[in-house]
Structure formats: structure tokens, C-alpha cells
C-alpha positions in Angstrom: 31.4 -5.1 1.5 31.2 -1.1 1.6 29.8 0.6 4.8 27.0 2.6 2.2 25.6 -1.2 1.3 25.4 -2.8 4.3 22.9 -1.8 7.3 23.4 -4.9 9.0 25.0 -8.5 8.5 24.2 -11.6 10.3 26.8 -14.5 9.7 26.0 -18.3 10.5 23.9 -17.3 13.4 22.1 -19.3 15.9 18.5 -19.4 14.1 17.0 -17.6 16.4 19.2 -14.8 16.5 19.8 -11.8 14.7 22.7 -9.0 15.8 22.9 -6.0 14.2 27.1 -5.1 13.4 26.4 -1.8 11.4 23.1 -0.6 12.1 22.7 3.0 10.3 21.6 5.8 13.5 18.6 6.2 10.9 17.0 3.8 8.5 17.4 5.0 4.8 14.3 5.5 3.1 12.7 2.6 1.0 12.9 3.3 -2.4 11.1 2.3 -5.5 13.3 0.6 -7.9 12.5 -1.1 -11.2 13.4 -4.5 -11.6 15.0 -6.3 -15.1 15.4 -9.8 -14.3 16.4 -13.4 -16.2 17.3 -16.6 -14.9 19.3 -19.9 -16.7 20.6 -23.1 -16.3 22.6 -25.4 -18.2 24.0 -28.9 -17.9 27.3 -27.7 -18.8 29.9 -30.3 -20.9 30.5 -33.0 -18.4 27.8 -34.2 -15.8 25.2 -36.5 -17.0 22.3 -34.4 -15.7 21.5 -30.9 -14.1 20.8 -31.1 -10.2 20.7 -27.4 -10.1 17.5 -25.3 -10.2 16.5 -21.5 -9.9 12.9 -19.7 -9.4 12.6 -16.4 -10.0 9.5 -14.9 -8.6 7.3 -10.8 -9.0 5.9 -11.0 -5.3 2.5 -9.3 -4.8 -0.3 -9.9 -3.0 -0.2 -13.1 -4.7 2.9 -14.1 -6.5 3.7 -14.2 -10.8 6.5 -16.8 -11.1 8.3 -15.1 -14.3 11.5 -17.6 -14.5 11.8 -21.1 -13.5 13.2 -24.6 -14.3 10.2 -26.0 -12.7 6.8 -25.8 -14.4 5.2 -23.0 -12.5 1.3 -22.4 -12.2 0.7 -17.9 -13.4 -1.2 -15.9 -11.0 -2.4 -11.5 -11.3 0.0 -9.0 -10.3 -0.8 -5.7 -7.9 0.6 -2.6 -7.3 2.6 -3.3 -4.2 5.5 -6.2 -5.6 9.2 -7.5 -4.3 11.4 -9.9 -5.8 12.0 -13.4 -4.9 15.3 -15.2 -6.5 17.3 -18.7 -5.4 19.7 -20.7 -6.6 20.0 -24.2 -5.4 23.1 -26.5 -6.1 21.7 -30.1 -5.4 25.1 -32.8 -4.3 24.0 -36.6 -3.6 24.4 -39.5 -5.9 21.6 -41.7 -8.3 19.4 -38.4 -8.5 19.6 -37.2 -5.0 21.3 -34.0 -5.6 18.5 -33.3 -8.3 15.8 -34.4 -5.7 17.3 -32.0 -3.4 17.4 -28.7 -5.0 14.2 -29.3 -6.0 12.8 -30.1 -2.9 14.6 -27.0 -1.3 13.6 -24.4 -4.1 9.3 -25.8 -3.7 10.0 -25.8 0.5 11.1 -22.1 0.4 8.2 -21.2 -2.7 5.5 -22.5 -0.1 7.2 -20.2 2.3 7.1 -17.1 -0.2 3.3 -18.0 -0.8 1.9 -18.1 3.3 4.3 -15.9 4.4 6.7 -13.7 2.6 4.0 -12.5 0.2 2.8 -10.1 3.1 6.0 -7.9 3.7 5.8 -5.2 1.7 6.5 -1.2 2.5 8.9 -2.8 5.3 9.9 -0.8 8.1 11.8 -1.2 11.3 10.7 -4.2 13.3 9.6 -5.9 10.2 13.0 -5.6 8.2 13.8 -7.6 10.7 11.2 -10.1 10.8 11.9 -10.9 7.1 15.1 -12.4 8.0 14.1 -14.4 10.9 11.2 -15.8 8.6 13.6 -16.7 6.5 16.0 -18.4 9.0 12.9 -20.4 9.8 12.0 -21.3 6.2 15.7 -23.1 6.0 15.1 -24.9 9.1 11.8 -26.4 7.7 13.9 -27.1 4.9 16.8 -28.9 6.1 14.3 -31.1 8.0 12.1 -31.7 5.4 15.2 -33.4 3.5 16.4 -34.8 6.5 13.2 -36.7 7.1 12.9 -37.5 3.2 16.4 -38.9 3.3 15.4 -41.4 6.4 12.5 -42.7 5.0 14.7 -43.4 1.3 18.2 -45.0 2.3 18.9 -44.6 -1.5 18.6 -41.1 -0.7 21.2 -41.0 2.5 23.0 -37.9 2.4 20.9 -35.6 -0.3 21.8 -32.1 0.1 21.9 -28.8 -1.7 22.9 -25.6 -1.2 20.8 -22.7 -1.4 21.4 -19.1 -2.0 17.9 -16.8 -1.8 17.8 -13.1 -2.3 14.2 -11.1 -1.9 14.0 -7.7 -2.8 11.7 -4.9 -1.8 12.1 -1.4 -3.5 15.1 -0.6 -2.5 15.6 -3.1 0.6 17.8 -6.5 -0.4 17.8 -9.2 1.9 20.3 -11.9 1.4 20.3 -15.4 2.7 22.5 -18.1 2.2 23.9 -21.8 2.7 26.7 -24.0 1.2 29.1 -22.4 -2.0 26.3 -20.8 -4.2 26.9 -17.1 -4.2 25.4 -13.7 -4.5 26.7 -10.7 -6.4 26.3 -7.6 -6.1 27.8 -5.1 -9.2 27.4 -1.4 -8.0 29.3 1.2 -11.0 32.4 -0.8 -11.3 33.0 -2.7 -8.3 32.0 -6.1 -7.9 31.4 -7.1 -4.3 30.9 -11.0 -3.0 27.6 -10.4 -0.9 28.2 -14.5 0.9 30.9 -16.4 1.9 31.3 -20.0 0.7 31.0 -22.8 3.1 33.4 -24.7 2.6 36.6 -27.0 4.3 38.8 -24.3 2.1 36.9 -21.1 3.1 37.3 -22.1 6.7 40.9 -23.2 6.2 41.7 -19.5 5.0 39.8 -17.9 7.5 42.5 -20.0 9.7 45.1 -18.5 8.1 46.0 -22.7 7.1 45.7 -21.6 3.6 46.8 -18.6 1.2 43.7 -17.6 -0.9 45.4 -18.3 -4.2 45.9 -22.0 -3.4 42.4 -22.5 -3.3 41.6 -22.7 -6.4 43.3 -25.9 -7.4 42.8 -27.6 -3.9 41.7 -31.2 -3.1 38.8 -30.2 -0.9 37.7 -26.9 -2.4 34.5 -28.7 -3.2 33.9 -30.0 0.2 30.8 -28.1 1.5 30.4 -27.8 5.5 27.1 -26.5 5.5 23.9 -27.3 3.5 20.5 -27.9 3.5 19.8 -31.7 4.3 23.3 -33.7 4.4 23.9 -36.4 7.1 22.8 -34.3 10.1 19.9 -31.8 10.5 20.8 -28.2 11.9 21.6 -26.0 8.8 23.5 -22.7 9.9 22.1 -19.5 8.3 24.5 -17.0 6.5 21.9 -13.3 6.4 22.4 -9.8 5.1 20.6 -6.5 4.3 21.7 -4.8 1.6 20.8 -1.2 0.5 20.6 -1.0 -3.3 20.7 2.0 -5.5 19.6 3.0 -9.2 22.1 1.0 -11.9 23.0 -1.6 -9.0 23.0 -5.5 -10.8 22.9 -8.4 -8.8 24.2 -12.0 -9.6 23.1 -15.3 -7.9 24.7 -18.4 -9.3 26.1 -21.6 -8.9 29.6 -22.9 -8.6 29.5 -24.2 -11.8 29.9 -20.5 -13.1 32.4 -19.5 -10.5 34.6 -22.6 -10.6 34.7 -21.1 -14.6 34.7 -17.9 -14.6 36.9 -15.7 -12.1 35.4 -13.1 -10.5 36.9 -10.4 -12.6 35.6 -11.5 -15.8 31.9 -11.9 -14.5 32.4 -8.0 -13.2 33.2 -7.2 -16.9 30.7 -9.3 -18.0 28.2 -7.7 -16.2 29.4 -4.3 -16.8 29.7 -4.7 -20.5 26.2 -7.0 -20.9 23.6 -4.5 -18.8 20.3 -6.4 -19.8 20.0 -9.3 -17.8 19.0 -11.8 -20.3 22.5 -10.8 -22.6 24.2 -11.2 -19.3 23.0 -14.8 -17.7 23.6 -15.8 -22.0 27.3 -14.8 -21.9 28.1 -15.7 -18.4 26.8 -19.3 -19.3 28.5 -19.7 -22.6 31.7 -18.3 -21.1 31.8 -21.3 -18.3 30.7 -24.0 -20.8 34.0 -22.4 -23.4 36.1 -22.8 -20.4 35.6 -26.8 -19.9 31.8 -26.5 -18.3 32.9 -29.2 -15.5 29.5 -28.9 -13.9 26.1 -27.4 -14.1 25.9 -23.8 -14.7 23.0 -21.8 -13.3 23.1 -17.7 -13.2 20.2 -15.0 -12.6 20.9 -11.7 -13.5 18.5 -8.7 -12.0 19.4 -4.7 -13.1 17.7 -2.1 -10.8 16.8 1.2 -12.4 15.6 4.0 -10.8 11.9 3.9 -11.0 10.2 5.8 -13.2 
């Protein structure tokens, strides 16, 4: 990640921490950006069902849900407005992956609606109470599955990940658990925002494995971290990105990455600048390519602002 993006980082923290690695000697301004966006899933060519679902969300002082693959109730727009996205990747057998995303995706909507609905014109302190918000939003979260997994036994072990960026003008907050990921395309650089938590991602950080055998390995798919699972206490990946005019940004799920490598989505998204064109191509591309699993994308471009 380049020094100009990243004000601070937080990596798998305790939840009620937040350290600051980078912090700028003076905050950059906040600026207004306008915001493309599109958002789609697909069951891909091989599993039986999707388990993964997205929300795409215009936050005001109420909140306009403009893409979801949940039915959505529409409410007004104001003046003041951020940007909600997630991805969720839902893992458990007979349903319970499916269960879980969605579970996840309508625990952190509820959150958006009491909470993150009022941080708008952020500065300072509260920059850095969205990310502790969020931080607690996954915790409620993991519980909830947790608890929903106790009282179903058929339901032992229903997890998801869950990758969640919210934007305000020109302030990008990142947060992040399991092997989702988030983009971010600025000119012609694509840069992996997370860092997938997985056995093989924390056998390379080891230096156990070379990063060129991971894409074939046996327990590349083996997450370490999720929301719900066996055991409660979900660790909490969180950045702060600065974005700039031209900037696209790309949450998805593994079922695009295990696909599509990560130089073709940067052409992809270089060539296919409208967001809809883009989430289109990137699906058909995985799905042309074997579509071993479900395939969910969002796509945002920020322009300067008029």
C-alpha cells in the first residue's frame, strides 16, 4: 500500500484497540467526491446455491439502499451522504453458509441505521470512532451467529466472512474478516487493501510457503478468521484510506479471485470504468474460467465532484 493512501492501518487488533503506524503530521482535508457504484452476484457453474450476499448502501441522515441481494425497504436522501458497501462469503453445510452471510450483512445494516448513519463531515477524534464502531459492530456479529448456532446444532459451525468498506467524501474506511478482499485501483496500480485469513496466508507470512505455491495448495481455502465459526472472538482487520478523483474500488468474493488473477481484474477495471460494465465483465470472466464457486463483485468509481 503507498504512503499517499494510507493515514493509518490497524491489523487484527485487540477490539478495543486502535494504533496509529502512519499517522500524517496533518490530517488531509475531507473532500467531496462523487460516487458510481454497482454491485453483483452470481452462483457461478458448480455450487448448488449462492451463500454469498452484498448491500450496497447511499448513507444520509437516513439511509437509500441502491444495490442488494436482499429485498431492501427505500427511504429519502439529504444533502450530507457516505457510502456503505460489504461482501459476505457465507461457509457451513445444509444452508448454514447462506444463513450466515445473511445474518452478518442485516447485523452490520442495523448497525449502519442506529449508528453509522451519524458520521458525517468526520474529523479527528471521530475518524477514529468510525473504526472502533465498527470493531464493535463485528463483535455483535460474531456473537449473534455464535448464539444462533447453539440454539440450531444443524447450524454448528456457520460462518462467513465479511469484508465492509464505508466511505465519506474523500475518507475510506476499510474493515475486514476471513478471504473476501478489497481493491483499490488508483491510475494504473492495483493495490490489495486486506490480507486474506487464511492457514496459507499465515504460512507465507512464516516464510513456510513461497507465494506462488499458494495458489494450487490443499488448505488455501482454510479460513482462520470469521464471523461465527466454532468459537466466538472474531479478530478485526481496519484501515483508512485516502481516496482521490478517478480512484475505483473493488470488494469481492473469493469466487472472483480464485478466477481471476489479480492482473486481469486491474485491466479489467482499467479498461471497463463504469462500474456496472465492470462488476458484468469481472463476473463473466470467473464463470468462463470454470466458476468453481459463487461470484460476488461491487464496483464504485470516484470522480471529482462537481
Amino acid at each position: 500500500m503507498q504512503a499517499f493512501h494510507s493515514v493509518y492501518e490497524v491489523i487484527m487488533n485487540e477490539p478495543s484497540t486502535i494504533s496509529e503506524t502512519s499517522q500524517l503530521a496533518e490530517p488531509l482535508p475531507n473532500r467531496p467526491l462523487h460516487v458510481r457504484t454497482f454491485g453483483l452476484t452470481n452462483q457461478g457453474r458448480v455450487r448448488a446455491s449462492n451463500e454469498d450476499q452484498f448491500f450496497i448502501a447511499e448513507m444520509t441522515k437516513s439511509m437509500k439502499v441502491l444495490h442488494a441481494s436482499l429485498p431492501q425497504p427505500k427511504t429519502q436522501r439529504s444533502d450530507e451522504r457516505g457510502y456503505l458497501f460489504i461482501v459476505a462469503d457465507g461457509m457451513g453445510g445444509h444452508q448454514a453458509g447462506e444463513q450466515a452471510s445473511a445474518m452478518a450483512v442485516e447485523s452490520i445494516e442495523t448497525f449502519a441505521l442506529n449508528t453509522l448513519r451519524w458520521f458525517f463531515l468526520l474529523q479527528g477524534t471521530e475518524e477514529h470512532d468510525v473504526l472502533k464502531e465498527f470493531q464493535a459492530a463485528l463483535q455483535q456479529a460474531d456473537a449473534k451467529l455464535c448464539q444462533e448456532a447453539r440454539q440450531h446444532p444443524e447450524l454448528a459451525g456457520m460462518g462467513t466472512t465479511l469484508t465492509i468498506a464505508y466511505c465519506v467524501g474523500s475518507r475510506l474506511f476499510v474493515v475486514h474478516v476471513g478471504d473476501s478482499r478489497c481493491y483499490l485501483l488508483h491510475g494504473s496500480e492495483l493495490q490489495c487493501l486486506t490480507h486474506d485469513h487464511t492457514m496459507v496466508a499465515e504460512l507465507i507470512s512464516r516464510g513456510m510457503l513461497q507465494p506462488e505455491e499458494a495458489r494450487h495448495h490443499q488448505f488455501r481455502h482454510v479460513i482462520t478468521n470469521a464471523v461465527g465459526g466454532h468459537e466466538l472472538g472474531v479478530k478485526v482487520e481496519c484501515h483508512r484510506i485516502e481516496l482521490e478523483a478517478d480512484d475505483m474500488l473493488l470488494l469481492c468474493s473469493d469466487g472472483l479471485t480464485e478466477m481471476v488473477p489479480d492482473d486481469h481484474i486491474a485491466t479489467v477495471l482499467q479498461t471497463q470504468r463504469d462500474p456496472r460494465e465492470a462488476c458484468e465483465r469481472l463476473v463473466a470472466e470467473a464463470n468462463d474460467n470454470g466458476g468453481k464457486d459463487n461470484i460476488t463483485v461491487i464496483a464504485a468509481r470516484f470522480d471529482a465532484a462537481s
